[in-house]
MMTF fields as JSON, N, C-alpha, C and O atoms, coordinates in Angstrom:
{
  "mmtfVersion": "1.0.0",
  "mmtfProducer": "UNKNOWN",
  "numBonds": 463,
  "numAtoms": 464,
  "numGroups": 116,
  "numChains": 1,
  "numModels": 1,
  "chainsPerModel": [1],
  "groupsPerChain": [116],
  "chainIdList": ["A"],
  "bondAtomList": [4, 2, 8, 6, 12, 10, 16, 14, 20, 18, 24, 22, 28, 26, 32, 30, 36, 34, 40, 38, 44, 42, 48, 46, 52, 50, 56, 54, 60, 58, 64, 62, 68, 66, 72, 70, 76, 74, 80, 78, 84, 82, 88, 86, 92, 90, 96, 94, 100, 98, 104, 102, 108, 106, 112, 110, 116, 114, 120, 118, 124, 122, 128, 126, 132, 130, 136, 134, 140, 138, 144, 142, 148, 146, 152, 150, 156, 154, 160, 158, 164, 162, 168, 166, 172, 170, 176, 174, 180, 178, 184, 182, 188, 186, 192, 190, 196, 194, 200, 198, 204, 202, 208, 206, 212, 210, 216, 214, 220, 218, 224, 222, 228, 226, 232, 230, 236, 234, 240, 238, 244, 242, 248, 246, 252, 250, 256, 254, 260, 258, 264, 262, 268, 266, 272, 270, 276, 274, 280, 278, 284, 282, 288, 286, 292, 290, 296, 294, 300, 298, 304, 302, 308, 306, 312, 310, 316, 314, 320, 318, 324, 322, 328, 326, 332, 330, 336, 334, 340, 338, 344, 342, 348, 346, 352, 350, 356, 354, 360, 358, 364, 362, 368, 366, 372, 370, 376, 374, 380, 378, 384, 382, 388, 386, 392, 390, 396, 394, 400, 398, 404, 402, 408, 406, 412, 410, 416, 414, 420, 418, 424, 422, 428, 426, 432, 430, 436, 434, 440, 438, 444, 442, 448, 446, 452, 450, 456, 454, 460, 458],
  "bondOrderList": [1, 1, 1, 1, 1, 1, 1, 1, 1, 1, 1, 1, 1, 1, 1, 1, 1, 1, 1, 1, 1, 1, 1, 1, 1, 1, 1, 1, 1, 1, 1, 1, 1, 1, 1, 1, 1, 1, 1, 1, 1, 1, 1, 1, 1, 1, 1, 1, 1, 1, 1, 1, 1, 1, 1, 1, 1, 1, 1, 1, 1, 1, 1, 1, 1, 1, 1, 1, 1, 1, 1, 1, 1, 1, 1, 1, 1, 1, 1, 1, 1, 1, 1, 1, 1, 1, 1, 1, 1, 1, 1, 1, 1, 1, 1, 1, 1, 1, 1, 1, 1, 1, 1, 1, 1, 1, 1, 1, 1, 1, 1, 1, 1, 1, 1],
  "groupList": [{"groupName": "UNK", "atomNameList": ["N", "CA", "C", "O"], "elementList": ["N", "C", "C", "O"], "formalChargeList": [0, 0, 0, 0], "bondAtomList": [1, 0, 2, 1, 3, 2], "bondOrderList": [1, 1, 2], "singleLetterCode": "X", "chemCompType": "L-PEPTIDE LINKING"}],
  "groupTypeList": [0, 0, 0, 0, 0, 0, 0, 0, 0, 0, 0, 0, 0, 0, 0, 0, 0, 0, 0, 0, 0, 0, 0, 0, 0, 0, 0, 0, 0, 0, 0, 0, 0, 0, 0, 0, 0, 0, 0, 0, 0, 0, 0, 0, 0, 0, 0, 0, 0, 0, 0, 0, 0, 0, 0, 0, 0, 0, 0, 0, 0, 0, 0, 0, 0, 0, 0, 0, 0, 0, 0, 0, 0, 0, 0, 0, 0, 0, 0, 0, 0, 0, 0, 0, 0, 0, 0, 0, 0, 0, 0, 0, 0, 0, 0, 0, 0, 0, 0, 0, 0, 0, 0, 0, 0, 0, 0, 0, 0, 0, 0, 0, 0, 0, 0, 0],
  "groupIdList": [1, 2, 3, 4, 5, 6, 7, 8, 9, 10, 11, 12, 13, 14, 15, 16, 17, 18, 19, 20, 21, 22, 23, 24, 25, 26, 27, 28, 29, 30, 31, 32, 33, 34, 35, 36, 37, 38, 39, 40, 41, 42, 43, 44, 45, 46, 47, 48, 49, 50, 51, 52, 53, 54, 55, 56, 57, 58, 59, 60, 61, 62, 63, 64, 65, 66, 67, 68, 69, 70, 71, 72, 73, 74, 75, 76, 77, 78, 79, 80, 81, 82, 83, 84, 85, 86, 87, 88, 89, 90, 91, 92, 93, 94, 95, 96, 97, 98, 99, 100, 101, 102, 103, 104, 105, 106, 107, 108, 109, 110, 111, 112, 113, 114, 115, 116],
  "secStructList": [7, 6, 6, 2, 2, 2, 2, 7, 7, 7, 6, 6, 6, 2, 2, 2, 2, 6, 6, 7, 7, 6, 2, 2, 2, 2, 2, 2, 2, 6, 6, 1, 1, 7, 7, 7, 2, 2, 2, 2, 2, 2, 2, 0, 0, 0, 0, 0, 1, 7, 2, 2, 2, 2, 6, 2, 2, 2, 2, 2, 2, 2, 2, 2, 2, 2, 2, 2, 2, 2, 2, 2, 2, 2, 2, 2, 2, 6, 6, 7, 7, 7, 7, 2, 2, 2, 2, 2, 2, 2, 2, 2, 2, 2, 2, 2, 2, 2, 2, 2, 2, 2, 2, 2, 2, 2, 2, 2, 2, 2, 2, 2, 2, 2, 2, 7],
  "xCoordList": [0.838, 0.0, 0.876, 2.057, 0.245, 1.281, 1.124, 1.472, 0.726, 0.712, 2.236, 3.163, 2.028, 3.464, 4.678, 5.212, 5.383, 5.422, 6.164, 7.222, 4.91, 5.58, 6.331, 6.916, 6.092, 6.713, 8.219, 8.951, 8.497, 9.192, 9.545, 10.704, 8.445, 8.355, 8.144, 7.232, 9.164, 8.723, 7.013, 6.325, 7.102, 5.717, 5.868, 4.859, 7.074, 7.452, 7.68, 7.538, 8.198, 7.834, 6.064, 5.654, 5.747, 4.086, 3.463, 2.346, 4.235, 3.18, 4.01, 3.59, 5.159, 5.203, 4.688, 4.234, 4.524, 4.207, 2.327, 1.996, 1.399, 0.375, 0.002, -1.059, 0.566, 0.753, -0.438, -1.47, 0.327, -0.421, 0.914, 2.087, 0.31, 1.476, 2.041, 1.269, 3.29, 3.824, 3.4, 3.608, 2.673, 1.923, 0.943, 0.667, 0.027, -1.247, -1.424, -2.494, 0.002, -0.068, 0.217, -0.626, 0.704, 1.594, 0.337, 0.372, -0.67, -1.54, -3.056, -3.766, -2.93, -4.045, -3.576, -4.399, -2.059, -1.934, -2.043, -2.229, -1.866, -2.05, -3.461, -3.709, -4.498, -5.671, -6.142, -7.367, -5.679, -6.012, -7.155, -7.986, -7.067, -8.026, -8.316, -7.623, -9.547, -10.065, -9.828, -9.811, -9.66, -8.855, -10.512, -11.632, -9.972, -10.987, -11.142, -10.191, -12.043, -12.111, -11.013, -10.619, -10.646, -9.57, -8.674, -8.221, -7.925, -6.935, -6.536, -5.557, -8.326, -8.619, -8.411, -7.875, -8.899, -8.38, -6.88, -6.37, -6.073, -4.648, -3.743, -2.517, -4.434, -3.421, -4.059, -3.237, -5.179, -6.146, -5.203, -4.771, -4.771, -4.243, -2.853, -2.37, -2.167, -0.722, -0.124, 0.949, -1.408, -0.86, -1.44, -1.118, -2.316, -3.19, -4.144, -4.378, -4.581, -5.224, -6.52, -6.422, -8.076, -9.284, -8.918, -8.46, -9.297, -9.161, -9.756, -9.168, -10.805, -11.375, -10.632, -10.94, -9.683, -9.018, -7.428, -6.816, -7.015, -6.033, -6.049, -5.057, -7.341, -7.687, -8.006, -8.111, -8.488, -8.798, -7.917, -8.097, -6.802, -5.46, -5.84, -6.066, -5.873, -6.131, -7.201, -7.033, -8.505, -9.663, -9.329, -9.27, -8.961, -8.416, -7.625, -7.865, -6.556, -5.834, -6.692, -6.626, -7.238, -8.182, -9.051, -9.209, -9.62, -10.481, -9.926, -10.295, -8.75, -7.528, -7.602, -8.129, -7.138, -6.891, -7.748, -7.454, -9.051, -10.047, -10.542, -11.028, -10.394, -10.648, -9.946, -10.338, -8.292, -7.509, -7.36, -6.65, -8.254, -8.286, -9.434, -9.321, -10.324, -11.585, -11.121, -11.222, -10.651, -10.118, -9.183, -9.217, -8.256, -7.16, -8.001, -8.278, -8.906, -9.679, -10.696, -11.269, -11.304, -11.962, -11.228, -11.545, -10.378, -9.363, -8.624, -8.256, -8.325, -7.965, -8.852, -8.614, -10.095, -11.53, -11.518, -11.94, -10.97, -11.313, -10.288, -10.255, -8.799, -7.579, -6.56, -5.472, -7.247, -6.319, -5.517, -5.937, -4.713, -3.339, -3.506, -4.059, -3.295, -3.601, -2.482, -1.317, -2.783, -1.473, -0.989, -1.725, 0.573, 1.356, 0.805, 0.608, 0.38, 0.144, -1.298, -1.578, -1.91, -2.996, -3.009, -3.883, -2.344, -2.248, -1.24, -1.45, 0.068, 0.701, -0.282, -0.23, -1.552, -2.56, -3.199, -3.361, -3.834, -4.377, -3.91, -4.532, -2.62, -2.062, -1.134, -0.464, -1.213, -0.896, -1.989, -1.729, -3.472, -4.92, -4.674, -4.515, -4.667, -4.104, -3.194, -3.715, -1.777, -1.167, -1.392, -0.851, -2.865, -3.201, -4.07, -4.194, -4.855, -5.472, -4.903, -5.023, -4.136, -3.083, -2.801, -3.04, -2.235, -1.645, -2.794, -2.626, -3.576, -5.206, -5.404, -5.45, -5.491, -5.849, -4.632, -5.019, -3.203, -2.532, -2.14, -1.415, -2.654, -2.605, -4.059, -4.074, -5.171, -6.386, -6.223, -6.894, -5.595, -5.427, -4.503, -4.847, -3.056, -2.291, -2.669, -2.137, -3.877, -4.459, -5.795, -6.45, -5.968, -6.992, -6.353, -6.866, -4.95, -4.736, -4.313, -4.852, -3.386, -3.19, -4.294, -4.086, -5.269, -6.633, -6.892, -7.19, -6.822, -6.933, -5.705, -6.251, -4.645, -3.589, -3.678, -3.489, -4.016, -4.251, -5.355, -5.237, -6.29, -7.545, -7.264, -7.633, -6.539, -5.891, -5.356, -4.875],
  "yCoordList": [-1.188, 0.0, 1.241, 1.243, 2.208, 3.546, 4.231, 5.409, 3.711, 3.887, 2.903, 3.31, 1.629, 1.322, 2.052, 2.855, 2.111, 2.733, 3.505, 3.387, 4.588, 5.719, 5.977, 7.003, 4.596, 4.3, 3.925, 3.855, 3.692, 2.676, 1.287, 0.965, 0.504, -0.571, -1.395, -1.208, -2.651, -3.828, -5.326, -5.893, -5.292, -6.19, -6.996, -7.237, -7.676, -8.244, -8.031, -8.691, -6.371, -5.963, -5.232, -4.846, -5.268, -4.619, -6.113, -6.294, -7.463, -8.86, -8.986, -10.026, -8.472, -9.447, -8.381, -9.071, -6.848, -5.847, -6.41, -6.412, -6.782, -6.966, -8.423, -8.748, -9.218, -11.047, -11.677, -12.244, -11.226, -11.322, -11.962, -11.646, -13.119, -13.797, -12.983, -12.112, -12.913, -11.959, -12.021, -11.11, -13.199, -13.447, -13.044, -12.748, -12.971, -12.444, -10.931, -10.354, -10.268, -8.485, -8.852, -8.129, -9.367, -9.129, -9.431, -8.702, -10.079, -10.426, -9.447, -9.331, -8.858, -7.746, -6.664, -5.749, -6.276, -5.058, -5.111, -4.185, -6.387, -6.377, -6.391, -6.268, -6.551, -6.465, -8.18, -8.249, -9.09, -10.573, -10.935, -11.836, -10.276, -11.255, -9.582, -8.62, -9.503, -8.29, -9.059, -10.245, -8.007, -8.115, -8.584, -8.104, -9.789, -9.955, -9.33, -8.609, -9.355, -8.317, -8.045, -6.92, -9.203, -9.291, -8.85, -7.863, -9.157, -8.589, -6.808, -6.126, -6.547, -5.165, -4.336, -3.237, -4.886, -4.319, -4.171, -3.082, -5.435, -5.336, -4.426, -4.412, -3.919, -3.814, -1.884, -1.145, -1.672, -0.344, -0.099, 1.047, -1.236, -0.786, -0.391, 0.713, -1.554, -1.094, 0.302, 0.904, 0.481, 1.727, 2.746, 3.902, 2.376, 3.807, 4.842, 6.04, 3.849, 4.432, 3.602, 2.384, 4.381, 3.375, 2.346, 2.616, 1.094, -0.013, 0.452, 0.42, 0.777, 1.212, 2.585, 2.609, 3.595, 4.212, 3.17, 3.531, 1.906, 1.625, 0.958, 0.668, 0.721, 0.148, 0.239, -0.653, 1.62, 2.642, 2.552, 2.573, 2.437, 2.018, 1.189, 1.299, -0.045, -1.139, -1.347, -1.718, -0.971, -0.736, -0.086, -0.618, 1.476, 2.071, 1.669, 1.844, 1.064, 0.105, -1.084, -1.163, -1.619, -2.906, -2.348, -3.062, -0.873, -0.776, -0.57, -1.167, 0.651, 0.774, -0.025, -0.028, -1.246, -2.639, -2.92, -2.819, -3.353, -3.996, -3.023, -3.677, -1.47, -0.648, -0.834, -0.951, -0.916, -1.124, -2.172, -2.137, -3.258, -4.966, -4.632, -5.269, -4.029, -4.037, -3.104, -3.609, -1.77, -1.317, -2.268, -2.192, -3.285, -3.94, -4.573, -4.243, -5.712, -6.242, -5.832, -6.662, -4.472, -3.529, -3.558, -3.975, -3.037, -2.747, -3.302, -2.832, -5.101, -6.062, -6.31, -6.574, -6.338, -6.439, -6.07, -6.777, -4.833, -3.829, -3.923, -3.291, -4.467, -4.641, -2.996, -2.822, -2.229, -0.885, -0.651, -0.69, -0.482, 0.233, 0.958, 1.779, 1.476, 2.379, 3.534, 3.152, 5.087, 5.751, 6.054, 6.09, 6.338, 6.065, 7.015, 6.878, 8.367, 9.499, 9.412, 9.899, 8.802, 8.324, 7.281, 7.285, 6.444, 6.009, 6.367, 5.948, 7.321, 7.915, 8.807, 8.853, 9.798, 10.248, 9.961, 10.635, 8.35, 7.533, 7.233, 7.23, 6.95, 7.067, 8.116, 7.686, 9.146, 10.076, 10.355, 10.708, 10.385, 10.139, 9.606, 10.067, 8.622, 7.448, 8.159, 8.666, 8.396, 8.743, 10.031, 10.38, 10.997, 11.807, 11.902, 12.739, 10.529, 9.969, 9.585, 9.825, 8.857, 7.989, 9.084, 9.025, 10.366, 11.159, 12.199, 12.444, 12.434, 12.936, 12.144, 12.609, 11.012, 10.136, 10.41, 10.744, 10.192, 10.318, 11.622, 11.701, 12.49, 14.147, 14.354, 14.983, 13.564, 14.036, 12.606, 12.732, 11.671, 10.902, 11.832, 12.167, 12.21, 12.901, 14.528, 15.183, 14.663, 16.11, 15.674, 16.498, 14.201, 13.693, 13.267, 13.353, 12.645, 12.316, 14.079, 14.455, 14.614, 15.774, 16.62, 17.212, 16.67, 17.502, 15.992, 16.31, 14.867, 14.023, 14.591, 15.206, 14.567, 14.903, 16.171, 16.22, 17.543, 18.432, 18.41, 18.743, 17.84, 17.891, 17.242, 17.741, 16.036, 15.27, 16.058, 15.586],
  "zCoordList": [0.0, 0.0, 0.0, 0.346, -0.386, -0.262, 1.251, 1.331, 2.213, 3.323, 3.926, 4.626, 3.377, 4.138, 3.226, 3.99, 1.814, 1.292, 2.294, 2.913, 2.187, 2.764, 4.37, 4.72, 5.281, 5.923, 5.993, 6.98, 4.61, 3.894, 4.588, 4.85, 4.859, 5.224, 4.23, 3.424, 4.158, 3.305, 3.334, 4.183, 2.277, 2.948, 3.838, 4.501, 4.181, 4.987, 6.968, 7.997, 6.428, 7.79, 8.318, 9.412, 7.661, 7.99, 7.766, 8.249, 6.911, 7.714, 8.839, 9.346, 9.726, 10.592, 11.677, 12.59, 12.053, 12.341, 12.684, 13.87, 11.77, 11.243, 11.43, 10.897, 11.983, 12.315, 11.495, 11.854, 9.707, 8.735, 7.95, 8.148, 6.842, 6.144, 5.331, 4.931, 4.85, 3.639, 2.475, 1.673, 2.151, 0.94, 0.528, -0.635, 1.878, 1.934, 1.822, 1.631, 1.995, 1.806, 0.525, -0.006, -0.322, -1.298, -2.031, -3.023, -2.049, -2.312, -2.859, -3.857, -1.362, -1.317, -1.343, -1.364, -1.354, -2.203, -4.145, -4.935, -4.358, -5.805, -6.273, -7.472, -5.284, -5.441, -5.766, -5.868, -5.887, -6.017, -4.624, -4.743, -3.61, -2.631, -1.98, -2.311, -0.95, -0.105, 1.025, 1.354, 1.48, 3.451, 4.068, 3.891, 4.879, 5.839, 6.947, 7.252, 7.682, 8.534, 9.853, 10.161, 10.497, 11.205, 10.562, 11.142, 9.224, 8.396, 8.543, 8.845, 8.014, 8.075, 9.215, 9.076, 10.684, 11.827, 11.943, 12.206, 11.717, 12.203, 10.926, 10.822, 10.296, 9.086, 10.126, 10.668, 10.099, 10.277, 11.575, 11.698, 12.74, 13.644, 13.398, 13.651, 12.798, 12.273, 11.719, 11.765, 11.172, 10.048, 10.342, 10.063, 10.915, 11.364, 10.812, 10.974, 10.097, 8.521, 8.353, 8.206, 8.372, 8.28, 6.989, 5.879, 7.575, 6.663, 5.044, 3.963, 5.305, 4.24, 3.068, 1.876, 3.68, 2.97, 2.336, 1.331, 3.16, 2.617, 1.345, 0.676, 1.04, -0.543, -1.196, -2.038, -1.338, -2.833, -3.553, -4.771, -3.042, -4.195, -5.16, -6.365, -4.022, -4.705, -5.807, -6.969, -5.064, -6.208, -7.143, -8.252, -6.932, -8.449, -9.364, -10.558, -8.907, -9.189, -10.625, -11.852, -9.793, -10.133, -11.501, -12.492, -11.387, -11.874, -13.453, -14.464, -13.284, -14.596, -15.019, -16.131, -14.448, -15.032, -15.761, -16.952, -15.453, -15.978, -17.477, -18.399, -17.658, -18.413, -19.328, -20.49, -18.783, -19.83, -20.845, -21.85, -20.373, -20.435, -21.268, -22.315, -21.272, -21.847, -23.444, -24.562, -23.185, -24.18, -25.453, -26.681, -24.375, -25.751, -26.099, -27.253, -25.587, -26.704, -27.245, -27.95, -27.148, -27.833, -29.454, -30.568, -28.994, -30.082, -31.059, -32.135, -30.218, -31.166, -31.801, -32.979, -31.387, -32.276, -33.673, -34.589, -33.789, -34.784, -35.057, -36.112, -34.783, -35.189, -35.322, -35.87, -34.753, -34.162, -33.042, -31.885, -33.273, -32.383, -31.932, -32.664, -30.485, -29.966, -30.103, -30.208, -30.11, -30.438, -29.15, -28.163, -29.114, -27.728, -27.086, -25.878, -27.856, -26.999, -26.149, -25.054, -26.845, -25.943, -25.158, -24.291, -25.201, -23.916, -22.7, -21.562, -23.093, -22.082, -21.241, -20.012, -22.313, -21.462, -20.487, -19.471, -20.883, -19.898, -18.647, -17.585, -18.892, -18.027, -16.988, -16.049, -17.254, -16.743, -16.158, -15.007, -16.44, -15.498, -14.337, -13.207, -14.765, -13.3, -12.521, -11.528, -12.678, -11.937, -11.112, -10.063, -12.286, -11.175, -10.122, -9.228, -10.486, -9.163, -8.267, -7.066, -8.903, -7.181, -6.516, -5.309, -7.046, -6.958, -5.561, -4.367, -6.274, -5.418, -4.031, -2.893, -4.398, -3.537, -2.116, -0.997, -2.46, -1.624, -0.903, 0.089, -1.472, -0.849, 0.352, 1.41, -0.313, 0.542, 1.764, 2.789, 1.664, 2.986, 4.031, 5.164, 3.262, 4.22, 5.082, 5.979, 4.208, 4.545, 5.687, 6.325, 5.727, 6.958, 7.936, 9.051, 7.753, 8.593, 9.733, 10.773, 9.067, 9.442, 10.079, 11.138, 9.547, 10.597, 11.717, 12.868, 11.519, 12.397, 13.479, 14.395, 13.586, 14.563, 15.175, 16.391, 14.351, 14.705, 16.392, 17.571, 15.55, 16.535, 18.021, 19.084, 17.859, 19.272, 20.167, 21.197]
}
């Protein structure tokens, strides 16, 4: 997640931090499985971050994917190439979400600390 990340913690240290397998982060940060709820607490306690904000990544993540997946075989359909500049666009989208996303967590957590 870009919460450990920015800890700069390895998945390894936030599963053993989290007494969660290393596989199983490596797992649900790639978006392959959703945190069960125990998962969700220890990861929410670890990091300090509602369970529910640590996986918008992931979903957004997930969702690119599936768009982008839907687009190539859109496209092989019709047997067109996509031009580079449009998809560097696309993707420069993305990166300004991730990008969004990680400014308005650090700007909650921050009025969160303030207020304490």
């Amino acid at each position: 997640t870009l919460e450990r990340k920015r800890r700069g913690w390895s998945q390894r240290q936030l599963a053993q931090r989290a007494d969660i397998g290393e596989a199983t982060i490596s797992r649900l940060e790639a978006g392959k499985v959703y945190p069960y709820p125990g998962w969700k607490k220890r990861l929410e306690r670890v990091l300090g971050v509602p369970g529910d904000e640590l996986f918008q990544e992931v979903r957004l993540k997930a969702q690119v994917e599936r768009f982008a997946e839907g687009e190539l075989i859109r496209l092989r359909q019709r047997d067109e190439i996509p031009e580079f500049g449009d998809i560097l666009a696309e993707f420069m989208a993305v990166l300004d979400d991730l990008d969004r996303l990680g400014r308005l967590r650090e700007r909650t957590q921050s009025r969160e600390r303030n207020e304490e």
